[in-house]
N, C-alpha and C positions, 0 to 999 in steps of 0.2 A: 488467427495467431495461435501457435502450439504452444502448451504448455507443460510443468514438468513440478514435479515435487520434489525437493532438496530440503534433504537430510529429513524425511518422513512428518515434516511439517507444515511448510512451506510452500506456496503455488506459485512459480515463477512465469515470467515470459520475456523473449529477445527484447531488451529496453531497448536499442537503435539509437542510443543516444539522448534519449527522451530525457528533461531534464524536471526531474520530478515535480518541486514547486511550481514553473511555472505553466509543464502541461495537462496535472493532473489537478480535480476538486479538493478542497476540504470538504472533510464530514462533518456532518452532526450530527449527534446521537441526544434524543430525548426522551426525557425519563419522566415520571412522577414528580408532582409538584410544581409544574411549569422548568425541572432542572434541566440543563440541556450540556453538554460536553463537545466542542469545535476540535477537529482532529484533524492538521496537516498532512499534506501528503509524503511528508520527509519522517510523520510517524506512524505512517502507516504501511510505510512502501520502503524497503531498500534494497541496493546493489550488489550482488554477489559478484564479483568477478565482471565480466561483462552482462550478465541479467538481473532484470529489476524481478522481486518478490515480495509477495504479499502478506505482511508481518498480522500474524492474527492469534489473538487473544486465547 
């Protein structure tokens, strides 16, 4: 799958129609102290236009 950077951020790819929540994981992210952070794919991933990209921190 090719990919592309939007707006000097961003790493996108052709979503196909992909429907985020139910084809992609949640994350977890764990930290210190047993703490841990569960991160959907609707917050982690959105739509430009017709492609999905990869919202990062």
């Amino acid at each position: 799958m090719r990919s592309h950077v939007l707006h000097d951020n961003f790493t996108c790819f052709g979503s196909r129609g992909i429907s985020v929540d139910d084809e992609l994981p949640a994350v977890t992210f764990h930290f210190e102290n047993s703490l841990s952070l569960k991160v959907d794919p609707h917050d982690y991933m959105f739509t430009y236009v017709s492609i999905l990209c990869l919202a990062t921190l």
